[in-house]
N, C-alpha and C positions, 0 to 999 in steps of 0.2 A: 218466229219468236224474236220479239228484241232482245237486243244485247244490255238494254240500259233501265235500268231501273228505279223506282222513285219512291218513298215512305213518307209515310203523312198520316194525321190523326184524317176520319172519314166526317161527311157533312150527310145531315140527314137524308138527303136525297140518294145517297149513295148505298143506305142499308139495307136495299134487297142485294144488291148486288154483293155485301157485305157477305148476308146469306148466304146467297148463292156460292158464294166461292167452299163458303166452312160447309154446305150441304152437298158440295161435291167432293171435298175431302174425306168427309166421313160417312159417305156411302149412303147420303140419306137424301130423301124427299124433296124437290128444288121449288115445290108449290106450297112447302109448310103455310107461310106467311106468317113467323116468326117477326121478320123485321117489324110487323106495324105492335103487335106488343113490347118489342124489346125495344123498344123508339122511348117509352117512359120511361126502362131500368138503365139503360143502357149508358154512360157518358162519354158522349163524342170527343171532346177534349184528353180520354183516356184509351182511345181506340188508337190502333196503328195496322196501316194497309200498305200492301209491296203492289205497286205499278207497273205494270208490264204495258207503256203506249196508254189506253184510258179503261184499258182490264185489270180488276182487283184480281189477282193470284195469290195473293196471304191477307193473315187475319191474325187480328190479335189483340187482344182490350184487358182494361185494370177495372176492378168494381172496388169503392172505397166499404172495406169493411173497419168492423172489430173487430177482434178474435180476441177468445176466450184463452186466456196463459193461467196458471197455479197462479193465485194471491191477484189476480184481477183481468184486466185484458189491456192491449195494444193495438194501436195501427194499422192495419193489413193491407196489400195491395191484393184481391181475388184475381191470378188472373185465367183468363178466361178467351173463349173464342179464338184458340189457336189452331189454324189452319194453313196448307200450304198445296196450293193444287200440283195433282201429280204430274202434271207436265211442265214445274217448273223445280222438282225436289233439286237438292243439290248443289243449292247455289247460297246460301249461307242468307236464305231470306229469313227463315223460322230466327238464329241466332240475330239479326240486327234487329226485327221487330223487339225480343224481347228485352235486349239489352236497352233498346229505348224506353223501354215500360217498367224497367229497373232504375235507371236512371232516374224519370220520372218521380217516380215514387220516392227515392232516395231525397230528392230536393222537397217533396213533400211534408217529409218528415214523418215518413212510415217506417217502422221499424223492423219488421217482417213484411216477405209476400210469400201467398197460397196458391196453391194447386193441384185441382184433379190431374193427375196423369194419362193419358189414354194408354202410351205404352211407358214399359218401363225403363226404357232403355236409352231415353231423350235427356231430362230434366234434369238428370246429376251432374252433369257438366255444367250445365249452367248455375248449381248450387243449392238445387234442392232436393232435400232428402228426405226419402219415407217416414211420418212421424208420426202417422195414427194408420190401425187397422180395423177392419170393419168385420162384420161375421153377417153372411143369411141362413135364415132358421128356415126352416120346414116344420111344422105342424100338422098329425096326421088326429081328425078329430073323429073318423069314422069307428074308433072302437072304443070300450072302456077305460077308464083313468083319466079322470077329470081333474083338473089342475087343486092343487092340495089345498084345504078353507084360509081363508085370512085367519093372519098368525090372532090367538088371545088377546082380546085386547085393543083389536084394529077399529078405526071409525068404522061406523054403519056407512056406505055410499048409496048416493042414487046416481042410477046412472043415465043418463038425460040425452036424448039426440036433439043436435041442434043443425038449422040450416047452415051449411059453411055461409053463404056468401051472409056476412056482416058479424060474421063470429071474431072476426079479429081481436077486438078489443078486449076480449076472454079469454084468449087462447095467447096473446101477447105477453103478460106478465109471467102466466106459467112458462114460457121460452125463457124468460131472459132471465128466472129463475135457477132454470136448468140451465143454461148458460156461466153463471157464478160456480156451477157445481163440478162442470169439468171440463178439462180444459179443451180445442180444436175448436170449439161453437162457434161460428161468426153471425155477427147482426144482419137482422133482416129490417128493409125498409118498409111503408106500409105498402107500395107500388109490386114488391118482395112478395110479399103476405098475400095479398088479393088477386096478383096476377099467375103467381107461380104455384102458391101452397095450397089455397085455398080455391083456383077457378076449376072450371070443368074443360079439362085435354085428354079427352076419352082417344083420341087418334094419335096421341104422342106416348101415351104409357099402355102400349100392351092391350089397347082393347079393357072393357067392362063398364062396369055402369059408373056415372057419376058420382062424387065423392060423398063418402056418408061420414058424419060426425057425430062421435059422443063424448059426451064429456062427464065425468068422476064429480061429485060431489058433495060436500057433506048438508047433513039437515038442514044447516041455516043457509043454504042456497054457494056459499062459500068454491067454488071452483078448484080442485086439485089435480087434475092430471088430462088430457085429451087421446084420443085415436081419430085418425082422420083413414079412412080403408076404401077401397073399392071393390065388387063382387064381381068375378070372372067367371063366365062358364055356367050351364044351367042345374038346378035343381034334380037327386035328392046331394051329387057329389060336386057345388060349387065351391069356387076357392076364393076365400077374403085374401086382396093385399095389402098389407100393411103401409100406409105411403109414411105414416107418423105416430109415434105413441111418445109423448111428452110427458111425466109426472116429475116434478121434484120429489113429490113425496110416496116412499118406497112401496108403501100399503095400495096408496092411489093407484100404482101401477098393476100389482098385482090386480087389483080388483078389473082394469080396463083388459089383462090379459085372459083373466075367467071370462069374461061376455064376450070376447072376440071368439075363444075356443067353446064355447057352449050355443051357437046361434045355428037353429035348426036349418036341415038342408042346406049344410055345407061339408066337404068331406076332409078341408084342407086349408091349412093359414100360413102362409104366406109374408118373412117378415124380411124384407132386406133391409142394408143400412145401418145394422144393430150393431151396438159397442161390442168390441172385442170380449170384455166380460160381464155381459149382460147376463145375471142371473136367469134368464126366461128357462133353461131346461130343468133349473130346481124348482121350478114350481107346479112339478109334475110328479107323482112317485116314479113311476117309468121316464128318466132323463131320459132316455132315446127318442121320447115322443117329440122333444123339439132337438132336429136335429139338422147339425147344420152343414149347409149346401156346398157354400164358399166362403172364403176367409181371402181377403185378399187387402192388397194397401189401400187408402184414403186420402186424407189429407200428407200434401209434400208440405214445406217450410223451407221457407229460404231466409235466413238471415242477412237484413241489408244494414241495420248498421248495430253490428255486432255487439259494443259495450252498451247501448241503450239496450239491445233486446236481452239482453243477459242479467243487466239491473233492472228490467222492466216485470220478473217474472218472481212469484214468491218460491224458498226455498224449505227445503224438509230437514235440512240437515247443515252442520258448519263446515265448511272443507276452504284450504287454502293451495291450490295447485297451478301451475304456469303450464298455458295451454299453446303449443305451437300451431298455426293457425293458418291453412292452406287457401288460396282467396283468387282465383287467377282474374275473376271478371268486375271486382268489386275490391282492390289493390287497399282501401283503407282497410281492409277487415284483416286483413293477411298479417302476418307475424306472431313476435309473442305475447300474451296477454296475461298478465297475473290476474286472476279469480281468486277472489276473495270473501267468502259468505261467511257471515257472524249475524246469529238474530234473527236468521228468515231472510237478510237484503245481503246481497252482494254488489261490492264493488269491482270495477275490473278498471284496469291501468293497464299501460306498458311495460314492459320486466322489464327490467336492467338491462343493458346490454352483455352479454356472456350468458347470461343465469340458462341454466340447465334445463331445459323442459321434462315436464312430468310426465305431457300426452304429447301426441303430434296427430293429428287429423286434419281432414278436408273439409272446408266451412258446411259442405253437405251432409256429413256424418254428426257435425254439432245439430244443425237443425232437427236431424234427423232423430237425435235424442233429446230436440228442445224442451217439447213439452211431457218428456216423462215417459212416454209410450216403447223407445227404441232402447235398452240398455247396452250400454258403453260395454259391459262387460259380454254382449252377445258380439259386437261391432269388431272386438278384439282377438273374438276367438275365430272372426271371420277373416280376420288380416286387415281389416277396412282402417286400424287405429292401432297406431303403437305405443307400446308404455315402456316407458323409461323408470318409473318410481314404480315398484313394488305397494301395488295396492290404491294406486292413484284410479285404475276406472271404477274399481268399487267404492271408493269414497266419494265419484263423481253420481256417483247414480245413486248413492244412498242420498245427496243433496236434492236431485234433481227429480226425485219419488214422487208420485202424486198417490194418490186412495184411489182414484176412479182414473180409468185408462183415456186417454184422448179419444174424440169421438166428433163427427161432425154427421148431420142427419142427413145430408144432400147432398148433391153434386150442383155447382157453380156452374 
């Protein structure tokens, strides 16, 4: 093994091999052939590989998103494709890839970056913190208790299966819809859409049939909600997986979860990815019938350039507190910061020199309650956050409130 090592964004010729390193990390399949689809999403200009002689042994790339914040969305760096083979752990490749992809992004003018987590134990040092959680449901359809009728009052729907492949242009608006609605969503390209959401990767998810779609909608043909699912396992006890159910509007939804729990010869539905308080078990008289599996984190947040992401994001409430601001990898963000929210917008400055802090936290624990999901006041009774002012995290979190929990439908 050499001693000498070398980083550098990748050129297309190099993305099997790109592959191959992240499919021998993560204990998977070295013949996927990934690379030739991810050749269109992918941008080489935002990839970063560690050299060992002319062997790729780390991985690591940026996807230019949006993401969805309270009162609109921002910048995001997705990142993604981080890998590091195990015969090279320990050598501070994982940290220099990503500090470069920070960097990056920083010059860009992104104001946040995102990430899936694989473990939990990596990411906070580098400054990202848990800021949406996720819940999967279980759905047992084999006995009585059928999901309770639309509420008085609800549109009549039809509900319409349609071929995925060119459904995009119908099923786009409803996303970006539900995207305004809460906050974690990041945008999809249409390469996004067609390659990822919508093709057929029967060998990458778990086995079952190709993707079935339906879509919600009212008389006048008008489109309100989707399910996109696949059927596992055979007939009378097969199980639907939920891969997506999109509605902005609330009725739309329930009506797409009565047809998934009422389709004959099935014994079991199947829903991961689903918002932390997704109403789905109230729409059962027996709430036990959706019951759920795992609850685990989602989306991390890293805050990269702190007073734009803090004025970039709408507020619930008016609060004025100076936030001590721990930063080790990204030294602009660190210090003190007076917040300032009157009207919904916050301003944030530098404090005075002397001025007293209210809070004192690590840039990770702010991301972590960026979008409304984390409370400041759970943060504090964990030790993660200190207060100095009597009443300063509840004030922070009654700003920082949203109605609907953070949420993002996929992993990146």
């Amino acid at each position: 093994m050499s001693g000498e090592l070398s980083f550098r964004a990748i050129h297309t010729a190099e993305l099997p091999r790109f592959e191959h390193c992240t499919a021998i990390a993560f204990h998977a399949p070295t013949d996927v052939g990934l690379a030739d689809r991810f050749a269109h999403r992918i941008e080489l200009d935002r990839t970063r590989a560690a050299f060992d002689g002319g062997r790729i042994v780390g991985t690591a790339a940026a996807l230019s998103h949006s993401l969805s914040v309270p009162g609109g969305e921002l910048t995001s760096a997705g990142i993604t494709w981080i890998s590091v083979l195990p015969t090279h752990r320990r050598r501070g490749i994982l940290g220099r890839m990503l500090d470069e992809l920070l960097t990056d992004a920083r010059a860009r003018g992104e104001e946040v970056a995102t990430l899936w987590a694989s473990e939990g134990g990596i990411y906070g040092r580098f400054g990202f913190g848990p800021a949406a959680t996720e819940s999967s449901f279980a759905i047992d359809t084999r006995h009585d208790g059928a999901p309770w009728p639309l509420r008085p009052g609800a549109p009549d729907y039809t509900l319409q299966m349609r071929d995925p492949a060119g459904a995009r242009p119908v099923l786009e608006p409803l996303f970006e819809r539900a995207r305004l609605q809460r906050p974690g969503m990041v945008s999809r390209t249409p390469e996004w859409w067609d390659e990822r959401v919508l093709a057929d990767h029967r060998g990458e998810r778990g086995g079952g049939t190709d993707p079935r779609l339906v879509v919600a909608a009212l008389a006048n043909g008008s489109a309100r909600g989707y399910a996109i699912y696949r059927v596992r396992g055979r007939e009378p006890d097969a199980t639907i997986v939920v891969s997506e159910l999109i509605a902005p509007d609330d009725d739309a939804a329930g009506a797409l979860w009565r047809y998934l729990c009422s389709i004959d010869l099935v014994g079991r539905v199947e829903a991961p990815h689903r918002p932390v308080d997704d109403p789905l078990p109230l729409l059962f008289p027996d709430l036990r019938r959706a019951s759920v599996v795992e609850q685990r984190d989602s989306l991390w947040v890293r805050l990269l350039d702190l007073p734009r992401a803090l004025e970039g994001r709408g507020w619930a409430a008016d609060v004025r507190l100076t936030l001590a601001v721990q930063d080790e990898r990204i030294p602009e963000n660190a210090g003190s910061w007076l917040l300032d929210v009157a009207g919904h917008e916050a301003r944030v400055t530098r404090a005075a020199p002397g001025t007293r802090p209210d809070l004192t936290l690590d840039v990770r624990w702010l991301g972590a309650a960026y979008l409304g999901g984390t409370p400041l006041t759970r943060l504090l009774a964990a030790g993660a956050v200190a207060q100095h002012t009597e009443g300063a995290a509840e004030g922070l979190d009654a700003a920082l409130h949203v109605p609907l929990a953070p949420w993002v439908p996929e992993m990146f």
